[in-house]
C-alpha positions in Angstrom: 233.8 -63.0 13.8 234.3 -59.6 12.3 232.7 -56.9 13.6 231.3 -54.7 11.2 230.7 -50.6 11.5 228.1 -49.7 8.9 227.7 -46.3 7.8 224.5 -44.2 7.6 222.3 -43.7 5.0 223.7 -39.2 5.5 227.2 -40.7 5.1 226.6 -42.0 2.2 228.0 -39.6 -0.9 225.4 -37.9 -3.2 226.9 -38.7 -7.0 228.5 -35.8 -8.7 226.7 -34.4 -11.5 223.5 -35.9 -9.7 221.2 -34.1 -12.1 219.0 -35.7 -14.2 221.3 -38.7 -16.4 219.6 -39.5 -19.7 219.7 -42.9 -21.3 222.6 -43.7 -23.9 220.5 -43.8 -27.5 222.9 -46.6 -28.5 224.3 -49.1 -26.6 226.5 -51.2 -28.6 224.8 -54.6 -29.1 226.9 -57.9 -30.5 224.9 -60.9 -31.2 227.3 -64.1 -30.8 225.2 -65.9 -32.7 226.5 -64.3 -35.5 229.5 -64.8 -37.6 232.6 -62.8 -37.4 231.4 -60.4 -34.4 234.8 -59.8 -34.0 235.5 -57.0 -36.0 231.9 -55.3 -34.3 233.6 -56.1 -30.6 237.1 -54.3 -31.6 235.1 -51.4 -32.6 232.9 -51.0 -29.5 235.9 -51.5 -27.3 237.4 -48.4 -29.2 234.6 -46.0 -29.4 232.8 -46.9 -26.0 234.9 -49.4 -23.7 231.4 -51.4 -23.0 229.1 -53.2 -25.0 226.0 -56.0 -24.1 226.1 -59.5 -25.9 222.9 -61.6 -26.8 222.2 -64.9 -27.8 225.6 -65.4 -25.2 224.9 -69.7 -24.3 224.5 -68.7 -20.6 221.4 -70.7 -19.4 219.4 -68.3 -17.6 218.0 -70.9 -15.6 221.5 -71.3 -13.9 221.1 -67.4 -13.8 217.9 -67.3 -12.1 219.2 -70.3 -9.7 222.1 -67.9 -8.6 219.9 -64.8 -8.3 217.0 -67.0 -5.7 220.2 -68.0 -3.9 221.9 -64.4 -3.2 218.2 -62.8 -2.5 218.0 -65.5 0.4 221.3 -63.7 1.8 220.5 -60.5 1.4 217.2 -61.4 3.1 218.4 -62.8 6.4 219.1 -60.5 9.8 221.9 -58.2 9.2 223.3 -60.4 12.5 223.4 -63.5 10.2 225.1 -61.9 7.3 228.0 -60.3 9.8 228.8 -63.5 10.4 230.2 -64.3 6.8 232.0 -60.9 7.1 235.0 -62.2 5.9 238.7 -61.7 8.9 240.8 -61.3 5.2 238.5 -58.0 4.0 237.5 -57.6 1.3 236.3 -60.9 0.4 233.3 -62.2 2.3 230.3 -60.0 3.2 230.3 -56.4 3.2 227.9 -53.3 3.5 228.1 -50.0 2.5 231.7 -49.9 2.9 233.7 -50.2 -0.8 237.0 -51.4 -0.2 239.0 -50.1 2.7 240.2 -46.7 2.0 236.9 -44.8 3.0 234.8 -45.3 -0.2 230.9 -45.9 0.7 227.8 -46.6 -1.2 224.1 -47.7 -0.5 224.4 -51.2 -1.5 225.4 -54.8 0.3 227.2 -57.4 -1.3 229.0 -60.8 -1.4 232.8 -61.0 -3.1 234.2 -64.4 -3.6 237.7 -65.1 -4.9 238.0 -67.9 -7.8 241.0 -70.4 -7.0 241.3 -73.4 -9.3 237.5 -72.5 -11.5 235.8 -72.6 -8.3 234.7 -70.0 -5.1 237.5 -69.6 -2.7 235.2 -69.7 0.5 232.0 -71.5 0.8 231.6 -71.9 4.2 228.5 -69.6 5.1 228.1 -69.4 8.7 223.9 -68.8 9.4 223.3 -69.7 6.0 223.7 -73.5 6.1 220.7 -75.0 5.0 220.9 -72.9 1.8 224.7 -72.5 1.0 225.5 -76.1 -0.6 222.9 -75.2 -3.4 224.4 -71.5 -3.6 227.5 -72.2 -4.0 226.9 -74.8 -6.5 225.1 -72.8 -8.5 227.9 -70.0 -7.9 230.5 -72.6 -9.4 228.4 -73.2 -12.8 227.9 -69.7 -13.1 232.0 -69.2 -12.9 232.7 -71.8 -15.5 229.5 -69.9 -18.0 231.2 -66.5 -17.4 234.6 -67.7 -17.4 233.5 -69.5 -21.3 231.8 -66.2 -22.1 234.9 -64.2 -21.0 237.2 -66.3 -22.9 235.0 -66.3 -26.3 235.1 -62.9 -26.1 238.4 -61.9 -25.7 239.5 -64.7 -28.5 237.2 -62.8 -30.6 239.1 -59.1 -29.9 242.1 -60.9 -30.7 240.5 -61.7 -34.5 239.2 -58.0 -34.6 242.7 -56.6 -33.9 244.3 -59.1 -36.4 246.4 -60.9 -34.0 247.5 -64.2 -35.4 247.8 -65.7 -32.1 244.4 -66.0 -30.9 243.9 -67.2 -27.4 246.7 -64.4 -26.8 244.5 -62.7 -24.2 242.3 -65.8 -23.3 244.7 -67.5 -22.0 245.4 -65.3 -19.2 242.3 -65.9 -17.7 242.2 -70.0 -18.7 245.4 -70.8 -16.0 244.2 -72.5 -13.1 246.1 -69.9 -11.6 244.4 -67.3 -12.9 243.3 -64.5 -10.3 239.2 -63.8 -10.6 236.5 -62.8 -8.7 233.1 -62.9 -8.6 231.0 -60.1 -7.0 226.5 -59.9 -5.9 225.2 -56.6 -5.2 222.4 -56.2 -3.8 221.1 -52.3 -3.7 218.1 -52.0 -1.6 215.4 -49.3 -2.5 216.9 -46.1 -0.5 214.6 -44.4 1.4 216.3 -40.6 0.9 213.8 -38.7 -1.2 216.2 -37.1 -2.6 217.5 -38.5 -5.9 221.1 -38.7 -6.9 222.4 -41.6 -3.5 225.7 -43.1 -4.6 225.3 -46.6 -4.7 228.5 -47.8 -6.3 230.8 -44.4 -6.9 232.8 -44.2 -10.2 235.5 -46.1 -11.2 237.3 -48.2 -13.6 237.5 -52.0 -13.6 241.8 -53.4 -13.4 241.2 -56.3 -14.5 241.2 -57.5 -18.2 237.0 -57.3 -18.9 234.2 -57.9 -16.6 230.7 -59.4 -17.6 228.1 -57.6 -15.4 224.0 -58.9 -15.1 221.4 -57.3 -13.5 218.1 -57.6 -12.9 215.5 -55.4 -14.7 215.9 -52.4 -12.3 218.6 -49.8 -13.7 221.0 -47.7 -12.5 223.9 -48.3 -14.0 225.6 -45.4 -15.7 228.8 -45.3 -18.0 231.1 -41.9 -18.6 231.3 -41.4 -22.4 234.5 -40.1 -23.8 233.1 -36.7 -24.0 232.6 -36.9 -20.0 228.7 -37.1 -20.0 227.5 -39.7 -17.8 224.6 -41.9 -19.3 222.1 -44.8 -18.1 222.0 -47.8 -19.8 219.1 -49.3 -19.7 219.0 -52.7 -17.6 218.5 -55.4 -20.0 218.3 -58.9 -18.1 218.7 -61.3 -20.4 221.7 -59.6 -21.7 225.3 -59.0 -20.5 227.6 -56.2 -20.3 231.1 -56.3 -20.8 233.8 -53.6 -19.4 236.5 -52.9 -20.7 239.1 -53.0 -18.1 242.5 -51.5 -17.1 244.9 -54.4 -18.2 243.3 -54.8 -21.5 243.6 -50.9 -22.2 247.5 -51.5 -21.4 247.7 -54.9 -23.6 246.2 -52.9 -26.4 248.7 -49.8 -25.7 245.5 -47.4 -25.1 243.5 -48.6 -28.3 241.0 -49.9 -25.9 240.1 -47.9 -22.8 239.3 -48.8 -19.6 235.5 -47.2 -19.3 234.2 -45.1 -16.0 230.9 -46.5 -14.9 228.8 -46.3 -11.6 225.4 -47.4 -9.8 223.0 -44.5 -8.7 220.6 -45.8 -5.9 217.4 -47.4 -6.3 214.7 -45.4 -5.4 211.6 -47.9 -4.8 212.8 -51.5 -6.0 215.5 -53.6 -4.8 218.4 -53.7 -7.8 220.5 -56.5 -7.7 223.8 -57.5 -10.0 226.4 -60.2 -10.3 229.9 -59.2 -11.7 232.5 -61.5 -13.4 236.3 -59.8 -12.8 238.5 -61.9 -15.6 242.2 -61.2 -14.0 245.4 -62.8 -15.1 247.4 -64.8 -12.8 249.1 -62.5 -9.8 252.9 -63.5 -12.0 252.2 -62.3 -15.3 253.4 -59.5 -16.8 251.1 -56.6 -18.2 252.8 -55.1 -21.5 251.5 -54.4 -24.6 251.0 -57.4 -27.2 254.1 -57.5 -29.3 251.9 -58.4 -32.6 250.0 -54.9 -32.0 252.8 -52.7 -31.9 253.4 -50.9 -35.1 257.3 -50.1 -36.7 258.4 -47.4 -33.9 255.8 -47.4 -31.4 256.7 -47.2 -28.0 254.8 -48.5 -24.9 252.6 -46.0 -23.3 253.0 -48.1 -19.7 255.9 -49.5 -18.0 255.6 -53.0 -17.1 254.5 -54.6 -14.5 252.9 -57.3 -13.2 249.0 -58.1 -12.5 249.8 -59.0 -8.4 251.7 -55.5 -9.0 248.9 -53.7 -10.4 246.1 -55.3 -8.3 248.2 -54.3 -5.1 248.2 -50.8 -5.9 244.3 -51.0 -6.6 243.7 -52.0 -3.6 245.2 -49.0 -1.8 243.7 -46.4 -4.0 239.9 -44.9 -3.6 237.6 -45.5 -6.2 237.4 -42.6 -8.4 241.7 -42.6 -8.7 242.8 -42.8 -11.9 245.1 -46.4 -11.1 246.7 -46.2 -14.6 248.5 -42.9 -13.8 251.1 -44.3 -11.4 252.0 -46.9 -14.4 252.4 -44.3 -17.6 255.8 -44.0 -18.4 255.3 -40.3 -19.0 254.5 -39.8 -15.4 256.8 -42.4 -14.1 259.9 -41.1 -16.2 258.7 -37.6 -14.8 258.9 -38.5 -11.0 262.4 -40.6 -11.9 263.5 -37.1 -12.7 
């Protein structure tokens, strides 16, 4: 059993620039039901680095299933929920503490690893009665996201004109392909005060992420222009993040997008996110098809294991990519 040491609600960070966010006017919105989205995908990866997608195929019955199933968690003694705290941080349960370099928020969650299409770990200790259906429910909600994930990124490879089109779908199809799945659960925070970090800013490393929540907001995005905005929460929707990987596959024509969870003042928020990561061996370099006559690679390569590893030591708000430019790594070479 892990012991864990949870933070108060004082130690928790205010967000920077904690004055009042306005909601984006536009959130880019794809309809899959559609033909040729493709081209509409490619351009809101390039001018935003997220977008939402309706009319997806994800039965929101399965959605709903999941959701009942992480609320009976979240609902049980805090002595209970310890006990899933996980010996191998960070999977397992965690609260308040992000990761394990000091970043903290006002939220608990779950984080389950994905080996071979399924949840890593489904032994729930003080959760037995319930964690059979969970974690069924967990492993059909995998294989819609992992479908979603893969249609979409078949699609970005149309947009940009790729001729090989499972080119990035394929990285997430291997059986050995590394993903994770995370539930937040943000309970109302009782600070009067506005402005509680509840998941501080960063970027995503893996290729995209698909990200549901319930109809209680808080999630805000950094536009290119560095103003932070709200998106309004849309739950029978999904947004997808641009991550790090696919902003170094695309040689910087995508970006990897900045986005963050203020705290919820009166209602409990809750969220489930989808990482779609490569498999730990392969290499991250620019698709050869994209690369026009002359252009060099903005990134020296590496691997994903590589990449994740170094994730994992920085904080949240560190800007990962730097370390990997070749303009900074040629710089500290000399």
């Amino acid at each position: 059993m892990v012991v864990l040491t949870t933070p108060t609600l004082d130690q928790i960070p205010l967000l920077k620039s904690a004055k009042q966010i306005p909601h984006i006017s536009y959130v880019p919105t794809i309809d899959l039901s559609k033909p040729e989205p493709a081209l509409s995908i490619v351009n809101a990866c390039k001018s935003f680095g997220f977008f939402k997608v309706t009319h997806h195929g994800v039965d929101m019955e399965l959605v709903e299933r999941l959701e009942d199933g992480a609320r009976v968690f979240f609902s049980l003694a805090q002595s209970k929920k310890e006990r899933w705290a996980a010996a191998k941080a960070p999977m397992g349960y965690g609260n308040k503490c992000i990761g394990l370099n000091g970043d903290m928020g006002w939220l608990e969650y779950l984080l389950f690893a994905i080996k071979n299409s399924a949840v890593d770990q489904v032994s729930m200790p003080g959760f037995e009665v319930s964690s059979r259906m969970f974690c069924s429910a967990l492993n059909e909600y995998i294989t819609a996201m992992r479908n979603l994930a893969s249609q979409i990124l078949q699609q970005i490879a149309n947009g940009l004109q790729i001729q090989t089109e499972d080119v990035f779908s394929s990285l997430i199809e291997n059986e050995e392909s590394d993903q994770i799945l995370r539930l937040n659960h943000y309970p109302p925070c009782p600070r009067l005060k506005s402005g509680v970090t509840g998941f501080g800013e960063h970027t995503d490393p893996q290729l995209i992420s698909i990200l549901r929540s319930n109809s209680v907001g808080g999630l805000q995005f950094a536009l290119k222009d560095g103003r932070w905005v709200s998106a309004a929460p849309d739950p029978n929707s999904f947004f997808v993040i641009v991550g790090d990987s696919l902003q170094v596959l695309t040689n910087g024509r995508f970006k990897s997008v900045k986005h963050r969870v203020v705290a919820p003042e009166h209602s409990s928020r809750l969220s489930t996110i989808f990482f779609a990561g490569p498999p730990l061996s392969q290499r991250i370099t620019p698709v050869p098809e994209l690369m026009q006559d002359g252009e060099e690679s903005l990134y020296r390569e590496f691997t994903w294991g590589e990449y994740k590893k170094a994730a994992y030591k920085s904080r949240l708000a560190d800007y990962r990519l730097g370390h990997f430019e070749k303009a900074t790594y040629n710089q500290k070479m000399n």
